[in-house]
N, C-alpha and C positions, 0 to 999 in steps of 0.2 A: 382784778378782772374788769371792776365799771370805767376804770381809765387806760384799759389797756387798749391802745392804736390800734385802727380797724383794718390798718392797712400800711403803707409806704409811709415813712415819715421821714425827715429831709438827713442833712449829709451822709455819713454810714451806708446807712438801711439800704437803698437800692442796689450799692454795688454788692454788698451782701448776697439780699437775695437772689441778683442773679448769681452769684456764684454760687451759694447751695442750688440752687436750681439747676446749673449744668458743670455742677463739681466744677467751677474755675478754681484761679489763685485770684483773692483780691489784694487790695495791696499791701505791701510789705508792714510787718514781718510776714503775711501770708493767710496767718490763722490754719492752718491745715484742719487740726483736729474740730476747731470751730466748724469750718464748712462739713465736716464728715457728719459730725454730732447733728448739726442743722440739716441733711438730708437724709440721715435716718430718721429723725423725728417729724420729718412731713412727709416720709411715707406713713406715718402712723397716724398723723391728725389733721392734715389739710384737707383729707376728704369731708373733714366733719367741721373746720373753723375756715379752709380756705387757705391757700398758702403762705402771703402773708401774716396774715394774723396768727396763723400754727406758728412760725417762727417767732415773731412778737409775744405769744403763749412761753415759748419755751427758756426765753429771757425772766420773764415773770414767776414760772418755777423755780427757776436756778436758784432767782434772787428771793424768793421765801423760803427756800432748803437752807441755802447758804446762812440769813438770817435766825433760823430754826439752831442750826447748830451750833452758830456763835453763842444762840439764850444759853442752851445747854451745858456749853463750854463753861459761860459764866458762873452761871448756878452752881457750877462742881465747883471752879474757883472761889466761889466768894462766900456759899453757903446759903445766899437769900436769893430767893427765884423773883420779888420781886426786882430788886435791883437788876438780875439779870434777863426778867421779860420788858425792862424799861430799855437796856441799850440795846437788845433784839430790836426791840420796833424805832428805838433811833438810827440804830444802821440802816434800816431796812427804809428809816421814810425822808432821812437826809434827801432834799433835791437832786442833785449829783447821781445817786444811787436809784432813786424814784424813777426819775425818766430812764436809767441803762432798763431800771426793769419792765419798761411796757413799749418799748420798740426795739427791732431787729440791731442787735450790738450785740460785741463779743465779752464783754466787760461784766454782763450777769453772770455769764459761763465762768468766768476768771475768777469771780467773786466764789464761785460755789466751789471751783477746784480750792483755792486758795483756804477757805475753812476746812476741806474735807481735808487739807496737809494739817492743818493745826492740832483739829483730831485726830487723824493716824499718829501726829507727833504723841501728842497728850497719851495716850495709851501706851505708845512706847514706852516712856520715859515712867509712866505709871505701874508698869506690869516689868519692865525690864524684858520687853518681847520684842524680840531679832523683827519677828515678822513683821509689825505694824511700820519697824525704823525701815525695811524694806520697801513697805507700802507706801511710806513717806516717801521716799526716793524715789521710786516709781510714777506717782503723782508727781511727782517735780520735774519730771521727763515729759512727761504728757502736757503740764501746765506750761515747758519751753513750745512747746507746738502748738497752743493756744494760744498764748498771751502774757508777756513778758510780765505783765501786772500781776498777775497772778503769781509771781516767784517773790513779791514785796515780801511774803509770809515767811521767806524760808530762812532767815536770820531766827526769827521767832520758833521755828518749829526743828530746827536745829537743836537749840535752847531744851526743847520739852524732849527731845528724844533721850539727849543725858541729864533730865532732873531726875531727882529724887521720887522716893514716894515721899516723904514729908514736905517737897515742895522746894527744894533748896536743889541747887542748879553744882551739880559736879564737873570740874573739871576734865574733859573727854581724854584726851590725849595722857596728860600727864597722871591723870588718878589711873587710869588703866595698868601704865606700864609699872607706875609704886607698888600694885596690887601684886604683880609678878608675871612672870613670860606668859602663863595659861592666860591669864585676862588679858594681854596686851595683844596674844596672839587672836583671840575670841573679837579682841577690836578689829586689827586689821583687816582677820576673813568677813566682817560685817561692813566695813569700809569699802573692802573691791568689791562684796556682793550690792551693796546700794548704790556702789558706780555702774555696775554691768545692768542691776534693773533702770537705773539712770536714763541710761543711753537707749536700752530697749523703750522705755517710753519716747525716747529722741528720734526713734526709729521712724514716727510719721508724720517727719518731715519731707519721707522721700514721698510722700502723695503729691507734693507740688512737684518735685520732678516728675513725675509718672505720667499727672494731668496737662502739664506743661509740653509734653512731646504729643499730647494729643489737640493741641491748638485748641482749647475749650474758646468759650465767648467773652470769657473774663478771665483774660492771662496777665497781670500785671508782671509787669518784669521780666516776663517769659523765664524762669527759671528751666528751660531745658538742658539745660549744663549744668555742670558742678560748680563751673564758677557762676553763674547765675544764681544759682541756686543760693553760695555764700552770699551776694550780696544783695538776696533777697531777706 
């Protein structure tokens, strides 16, 4: 909060704001759910910090949630919390990461989705629950409509869906089907269910078409078309 930007700060940030300001598209890939996330949350707090700065705020969030549940993550993995509250605040205070957290960027948000996959993974893989590898998918739909960056994680969280509980990383495909039809078949209906919630997080993507045929103030690309839209 003492170094979080009072206001505008230089490339990004402007065209940002105005586009959560008048729902535009900024530039490609778009950010869609970025802009949506940024103008729900300054109807909740710019009355009280001012517009920019509530957006500047909600970068700053992200990026102590997101660092919060990396400590977390570590400490189950490694068994010492010191060790794992030392890489929390080194993620957290790396330069690179420092500045996405205290000015308007979409990179805090990508940071926060991207941990909250590793977690859904982790539980999966730890409990053997459909739901969470769900949950993971799902997030990885919403994180294509935020921000590519944010999908860095999903080799990694792929990984935790089919680990072990002892930690050791099973073969997805091939151990399923050795197991016999029942598990093979219990993979596949889990496989088209984490493609169908996939795509239902992919689904707001069509907010850039939508705001795009409404000629907002910030239409990069003008995605009003379908084909616009791909090569936005």
């Amino acid at each position: 909060m003492l170094t979080l930007a009072p206001g505008l700060t230089p490339w990004d940030s402007g065209e940002f704001l105005a586009a959560i300001k008048s729902l535009g598209v900024p530039h490609p890939p778009g950010t869609p759910l970025y802009v949506l996330i940024g103008k729900v949350w300054s109807m909740i707090f710019a009355s009280a910090f001012g517009f920019a700065r509530s957006i500047n705020l909600l970068s700053a969030v992200c990026t102590a949630f997101g660092c919060g549940i990396l400590t977390s993550l570590f400490a189950k993995w490694t068994g010492d919390g010191f060790a794992a509250t030392a890489a929390g605040l080194t993620a957290g205070l790396m330069s690179t990461v420092w500045l996405s957290a205290t000015e308007t960027e979409v990179y805090a948000v990508a940071l926060l989705f991207g941990c909250m996959m590793l977690w859904a993974a982790d539980r999966a893989g730890e409990n053997s629950d459909a739901r969470y590898a769900l949950l993971t998918a799902y997030l990885a739909g919403l994180a294509w409509t935020l921000h590519l960056t944010a999908l860095l994680v999903l080799p990694s969280a792929i990984l935790l869906v089919f680990s072990t509980r002892d930690g050791y990383f099973a073969v997805p495909v091939g151990r399923r089907y050795a197991d016999g039809r029942r598990q093979a078949h219990s993979f596949t209906k889990l496989l088209r269910a984490s493609i169908f919630v996939a795509l239902v997080g992919m689904t707001c993507v069509a907010f850039m078409l939508i705001r795009a045929r409404h000629d907002p103030a910030i239409n990069q690309g003008n995605p009003s078309t379908y084909g616009a839209l791909l090569d936005v």
